[in-house]
ZADO-1210 file (C-alpha; in nm, 4 decimals, padded with zeros to 6 digits):
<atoms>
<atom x="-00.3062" y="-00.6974" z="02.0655" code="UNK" pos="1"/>
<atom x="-00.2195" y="-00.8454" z="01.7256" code="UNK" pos="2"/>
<atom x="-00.0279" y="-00.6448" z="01.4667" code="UNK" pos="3"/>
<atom x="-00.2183" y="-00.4590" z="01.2315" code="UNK" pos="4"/>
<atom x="-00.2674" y="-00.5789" z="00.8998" code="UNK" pos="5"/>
<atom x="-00.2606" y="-00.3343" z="00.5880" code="UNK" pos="6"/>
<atom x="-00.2858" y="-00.3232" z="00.1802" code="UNK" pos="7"/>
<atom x="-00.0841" y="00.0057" z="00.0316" code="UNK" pos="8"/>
<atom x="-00.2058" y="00.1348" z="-00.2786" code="UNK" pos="9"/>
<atom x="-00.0353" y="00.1636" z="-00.5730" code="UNK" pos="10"/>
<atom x="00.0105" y="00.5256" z="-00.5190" code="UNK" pos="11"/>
<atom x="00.2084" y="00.4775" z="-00.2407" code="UNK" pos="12"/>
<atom x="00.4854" y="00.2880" z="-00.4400" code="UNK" pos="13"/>
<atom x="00.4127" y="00.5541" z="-00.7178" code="UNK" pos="14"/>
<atom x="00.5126" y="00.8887" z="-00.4508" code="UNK" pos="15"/>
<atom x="00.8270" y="00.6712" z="-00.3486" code="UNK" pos="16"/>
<atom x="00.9577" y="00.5987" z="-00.6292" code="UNK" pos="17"/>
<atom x="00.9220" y="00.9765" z="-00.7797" code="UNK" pos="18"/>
<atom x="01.0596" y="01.1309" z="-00.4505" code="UNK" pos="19"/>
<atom x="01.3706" y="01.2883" z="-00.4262" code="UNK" pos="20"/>
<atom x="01.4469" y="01.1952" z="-00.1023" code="UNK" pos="21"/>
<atom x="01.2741" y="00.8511" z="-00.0814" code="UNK" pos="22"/>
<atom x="01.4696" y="00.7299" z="00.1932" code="UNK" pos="23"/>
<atom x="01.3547" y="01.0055" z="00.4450" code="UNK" pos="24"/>
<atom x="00.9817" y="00.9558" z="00.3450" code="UNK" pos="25"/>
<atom x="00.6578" y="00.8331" z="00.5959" code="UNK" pos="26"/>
<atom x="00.6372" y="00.5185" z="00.2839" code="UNK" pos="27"/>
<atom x="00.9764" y="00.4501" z="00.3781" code="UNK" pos="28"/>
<atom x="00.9310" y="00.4218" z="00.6997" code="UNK" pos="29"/>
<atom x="00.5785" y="00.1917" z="00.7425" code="UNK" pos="30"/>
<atom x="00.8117" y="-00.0245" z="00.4927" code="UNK" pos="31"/>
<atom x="01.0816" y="-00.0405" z="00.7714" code="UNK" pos="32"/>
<atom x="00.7726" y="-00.1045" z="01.0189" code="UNK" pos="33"/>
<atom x="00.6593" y="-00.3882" z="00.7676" code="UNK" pos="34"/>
<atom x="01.0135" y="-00.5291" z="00.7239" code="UNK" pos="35"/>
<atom x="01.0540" y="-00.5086" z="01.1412" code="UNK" pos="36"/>
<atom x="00.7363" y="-00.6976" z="01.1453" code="UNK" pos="37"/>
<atom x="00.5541" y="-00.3718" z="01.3427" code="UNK" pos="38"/>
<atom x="00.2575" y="-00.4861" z="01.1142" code="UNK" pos="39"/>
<atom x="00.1782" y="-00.7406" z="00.7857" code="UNK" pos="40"/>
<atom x="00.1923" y="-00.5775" z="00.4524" code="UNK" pos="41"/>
<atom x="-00.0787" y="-00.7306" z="00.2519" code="UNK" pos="42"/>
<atom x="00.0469" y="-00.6563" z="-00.0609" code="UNK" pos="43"/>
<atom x="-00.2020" y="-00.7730" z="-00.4028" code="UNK" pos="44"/>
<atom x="-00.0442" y="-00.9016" z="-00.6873" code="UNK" pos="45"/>
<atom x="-00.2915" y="-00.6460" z="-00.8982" code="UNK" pos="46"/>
<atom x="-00.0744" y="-00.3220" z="-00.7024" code="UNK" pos="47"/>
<atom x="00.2204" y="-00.4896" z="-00.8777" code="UNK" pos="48"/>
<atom x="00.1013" y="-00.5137" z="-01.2157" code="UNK" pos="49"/>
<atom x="-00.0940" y="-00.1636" z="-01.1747" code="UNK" pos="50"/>
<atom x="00.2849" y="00.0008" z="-01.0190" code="UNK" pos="51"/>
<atom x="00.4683" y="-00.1575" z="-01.3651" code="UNK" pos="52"/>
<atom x="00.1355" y="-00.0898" z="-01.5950" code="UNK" pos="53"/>
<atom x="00.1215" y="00.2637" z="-01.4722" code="UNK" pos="54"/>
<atom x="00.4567" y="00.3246" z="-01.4651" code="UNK" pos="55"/>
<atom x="00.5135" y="00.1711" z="-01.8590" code="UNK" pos="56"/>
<atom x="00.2190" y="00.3810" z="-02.0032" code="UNK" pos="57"/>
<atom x="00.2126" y="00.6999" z="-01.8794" code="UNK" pos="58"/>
<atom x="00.5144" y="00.8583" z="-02.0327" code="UNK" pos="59"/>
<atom x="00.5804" y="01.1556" z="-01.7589" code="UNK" pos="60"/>
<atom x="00.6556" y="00.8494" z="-01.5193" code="UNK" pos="61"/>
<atom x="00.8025" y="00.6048" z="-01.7830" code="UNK" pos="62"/>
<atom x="01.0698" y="00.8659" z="-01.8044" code="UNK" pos="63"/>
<atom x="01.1352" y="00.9423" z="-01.4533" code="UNK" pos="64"/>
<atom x="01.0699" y="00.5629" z="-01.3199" code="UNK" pos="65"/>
<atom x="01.3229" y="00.3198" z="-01.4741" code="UNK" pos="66"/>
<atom x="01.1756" y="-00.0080" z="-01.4495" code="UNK" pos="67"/>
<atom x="01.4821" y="-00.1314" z="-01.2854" code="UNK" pos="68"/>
<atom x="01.3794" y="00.0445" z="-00.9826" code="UNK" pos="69"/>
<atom x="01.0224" y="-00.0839" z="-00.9790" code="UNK" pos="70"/>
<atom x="01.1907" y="-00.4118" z="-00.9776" code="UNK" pos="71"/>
<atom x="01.4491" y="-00.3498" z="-00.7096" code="UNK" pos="72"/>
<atom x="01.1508" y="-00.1897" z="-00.4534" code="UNK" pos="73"/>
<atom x="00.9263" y="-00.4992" z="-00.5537" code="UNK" pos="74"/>
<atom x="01.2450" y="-00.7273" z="-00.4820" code="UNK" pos="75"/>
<atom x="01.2835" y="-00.5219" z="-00.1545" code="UNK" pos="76"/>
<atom x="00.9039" y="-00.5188" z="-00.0795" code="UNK" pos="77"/>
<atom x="00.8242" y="-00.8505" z="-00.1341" code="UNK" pos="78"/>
<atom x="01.0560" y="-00.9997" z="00.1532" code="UNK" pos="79"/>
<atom x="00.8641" y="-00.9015" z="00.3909" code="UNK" pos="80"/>
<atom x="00.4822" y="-00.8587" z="00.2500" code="UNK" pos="81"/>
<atom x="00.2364" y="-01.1240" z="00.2073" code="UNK" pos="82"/>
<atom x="00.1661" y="-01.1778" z="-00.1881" code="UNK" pos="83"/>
<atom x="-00.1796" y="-01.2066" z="-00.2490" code="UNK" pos="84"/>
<atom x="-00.3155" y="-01.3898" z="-00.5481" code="UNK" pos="85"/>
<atom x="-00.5106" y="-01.2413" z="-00.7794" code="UNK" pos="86"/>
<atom x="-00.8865" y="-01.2087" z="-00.7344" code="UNK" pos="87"/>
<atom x="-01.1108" y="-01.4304" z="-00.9022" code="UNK" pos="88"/>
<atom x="-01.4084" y="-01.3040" z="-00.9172" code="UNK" pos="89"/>
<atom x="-01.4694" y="-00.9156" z="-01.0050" code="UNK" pos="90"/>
<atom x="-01.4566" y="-00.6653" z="-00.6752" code="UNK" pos="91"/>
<atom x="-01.7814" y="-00.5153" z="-00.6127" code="UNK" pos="92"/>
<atom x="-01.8769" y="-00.1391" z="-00.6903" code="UNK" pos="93"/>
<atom x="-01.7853" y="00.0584" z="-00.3061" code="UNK" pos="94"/>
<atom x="-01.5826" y="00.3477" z="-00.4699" code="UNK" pos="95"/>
<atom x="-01.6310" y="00.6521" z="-00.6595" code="UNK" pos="96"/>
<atom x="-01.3547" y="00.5513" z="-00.8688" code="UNK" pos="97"/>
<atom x="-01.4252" y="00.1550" z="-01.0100" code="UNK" pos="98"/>
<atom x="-01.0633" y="00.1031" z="-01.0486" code="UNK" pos="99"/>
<atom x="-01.0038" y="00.1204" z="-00.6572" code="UNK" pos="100"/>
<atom x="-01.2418" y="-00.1521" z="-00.5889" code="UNK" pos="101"/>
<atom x="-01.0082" y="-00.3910" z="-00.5941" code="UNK" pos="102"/>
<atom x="-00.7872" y="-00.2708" z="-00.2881" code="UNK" pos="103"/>
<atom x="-01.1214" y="-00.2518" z="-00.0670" code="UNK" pos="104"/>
<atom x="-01.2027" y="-00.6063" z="-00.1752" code="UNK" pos="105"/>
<atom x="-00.8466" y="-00.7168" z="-00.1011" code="UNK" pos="106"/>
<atom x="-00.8028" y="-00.5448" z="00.2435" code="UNK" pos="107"/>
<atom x="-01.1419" y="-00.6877" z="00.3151" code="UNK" pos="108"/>
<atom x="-01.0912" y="-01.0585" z="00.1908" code="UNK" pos="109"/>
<atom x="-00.7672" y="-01.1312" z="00.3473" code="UNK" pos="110"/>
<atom x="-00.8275" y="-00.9442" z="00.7219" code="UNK" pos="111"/>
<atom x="-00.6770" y="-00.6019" z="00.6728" code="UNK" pos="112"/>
<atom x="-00.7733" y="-00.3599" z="00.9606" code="UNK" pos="113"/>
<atom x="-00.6419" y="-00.0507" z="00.7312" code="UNK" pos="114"/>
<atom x="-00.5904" y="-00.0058" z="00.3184" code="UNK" pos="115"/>
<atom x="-00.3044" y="00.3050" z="00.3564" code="UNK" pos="116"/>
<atom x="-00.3579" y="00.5295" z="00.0477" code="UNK" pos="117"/>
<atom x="-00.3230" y="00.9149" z="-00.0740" code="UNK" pos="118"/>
<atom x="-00.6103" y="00.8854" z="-00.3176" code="UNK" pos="119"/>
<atom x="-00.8981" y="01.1175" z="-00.1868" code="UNK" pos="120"/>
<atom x="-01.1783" y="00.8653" z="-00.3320" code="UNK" pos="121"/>
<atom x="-01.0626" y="00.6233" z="-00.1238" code="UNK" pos="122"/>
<atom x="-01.0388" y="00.8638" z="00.1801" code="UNK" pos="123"/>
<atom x="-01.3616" y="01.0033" z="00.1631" code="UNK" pos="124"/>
<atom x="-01.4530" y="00.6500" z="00.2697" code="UNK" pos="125"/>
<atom x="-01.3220" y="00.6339" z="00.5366" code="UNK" pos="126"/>
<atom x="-01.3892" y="00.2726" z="00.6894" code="UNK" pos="127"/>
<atom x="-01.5485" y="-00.0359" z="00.4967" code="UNK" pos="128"/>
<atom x="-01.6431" y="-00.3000" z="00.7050" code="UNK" pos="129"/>
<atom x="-01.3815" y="-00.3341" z="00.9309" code="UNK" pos="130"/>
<atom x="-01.1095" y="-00.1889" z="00.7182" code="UNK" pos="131"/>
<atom x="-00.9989" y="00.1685" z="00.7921" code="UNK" pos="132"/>
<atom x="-00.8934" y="00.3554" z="00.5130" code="UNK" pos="133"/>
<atom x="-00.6085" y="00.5874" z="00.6212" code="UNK" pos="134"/>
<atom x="-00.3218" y="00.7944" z="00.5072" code="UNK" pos="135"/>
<atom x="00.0478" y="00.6999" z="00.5625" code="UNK" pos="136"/>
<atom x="00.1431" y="00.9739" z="00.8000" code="UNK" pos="137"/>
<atom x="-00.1966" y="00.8701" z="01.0026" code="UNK" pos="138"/>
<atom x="-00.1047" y="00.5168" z="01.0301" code="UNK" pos="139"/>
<atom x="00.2685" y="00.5995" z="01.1019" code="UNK" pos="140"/>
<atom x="00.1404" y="00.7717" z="01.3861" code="UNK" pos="141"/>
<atom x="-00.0813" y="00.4592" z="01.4648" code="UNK" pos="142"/>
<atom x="00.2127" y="00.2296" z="01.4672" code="UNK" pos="143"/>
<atom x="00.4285" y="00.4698" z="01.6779" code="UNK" pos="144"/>
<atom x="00.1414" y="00.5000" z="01.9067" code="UNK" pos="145"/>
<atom x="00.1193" y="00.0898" z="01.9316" code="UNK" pos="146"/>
<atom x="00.5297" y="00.0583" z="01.9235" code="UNK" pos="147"/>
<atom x="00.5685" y="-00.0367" z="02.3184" code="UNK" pos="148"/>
<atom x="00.8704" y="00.1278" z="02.4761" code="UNK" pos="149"/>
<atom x="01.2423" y="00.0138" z="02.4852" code="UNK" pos="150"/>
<atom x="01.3782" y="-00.0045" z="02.8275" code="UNK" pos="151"/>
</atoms>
C-alpha cells in the first residue's frame, strides 16, 4: 500500500498558527506524520501566498500572526512537502465557495487521495474524483490506522 498523498488547506496553517498550544494539536501531528514520511504533503504554492495574504490583510490575524512565524512554519513545512507550482490555467467551478477551487484542482492534478481541511464547503463534498475530502482528526485516525506496528 503506498502512502497517502494529501493537500492541507490554508486553514489548517491558519488554526496552528493562532493556537495556544500548537505543539499538542492533530495539525501538529499529520505534520510530524508528513515530516516521518507516514504520507506526502502536497503542499500548493497558492496555500502559501493565501496563509501570508490572509494573514497581512485581515487585521484580527495581522495582529496575532507575526509574519515571522508564517515564515518559520513555511521554513519548517517546506522540508518535507512537495511544492507545487502554481496553476496555469483557472480551477474549475466544484465548490460552493469559488475561492476553494483551487485546492480540489490541486489535490486532483497532482494524485492526492485526501485534501485535509476544516472548511464546511469543502466538507460537504465529501469526495471529488478520487480525492477524499477529510478533516485532520479523521485522517489522523487514518494514518494511525495505516501506521503498522513496532515490534
Amino acid at each position: 500500500m503506498s502512502a497517502p498523498r494529501a493537500v492541507f488547506d490554508t486553514n489548517l496553517f491558519l488554526s496552528y498558527l493562532l493556537s495556544p498550544a500548537p505543539a499538542g494539536s492533530a495539525v501538529d501531528a499529520l505534520f510530524e506524520a508528513a515530516a516521518e514520511g507516514r504520507f506526502v504533503l502536497l503542499m500548493p504554492i497558492e496555500v502559501m501566498i493565501e496563509l501570508n495574504t490572509v494573514a497581512m490583510l485581515r487585521p484580527r490575524l495581522a495582529h496575532r500572526i507575526p509574519q515571522r512565524l508564517i515564515e518559520e512554519l513555511l521554513r519548517r513545512v517546506t522540508t518535507f512537502a512537495n511544492v507545487l507550482p502554481v496553476a496555469e490555467e483557472a480551477p474549475p467551478r466544484v465548490c460552493r465557495d469559488p475561492d476553494d477551487d483551487f485546492l480540489v484542482a490541486a489535490a486532483i492534478l497532482h494524485g492526492a487521495s485526501h485534501l485535509v481541511t476544516r472548511d464546511q464547503d469543502l466538507l460537504a463534498l465529501g469526495a471529488v474524483f478520487d480525492v477524499d475530502i477529510v478533516a485532520p482528526v479523521a485522517f489522523l485516525a487514518l494514518l494511525r490506522r495505516n501506521r503498522p506496528e513496532v515490534e
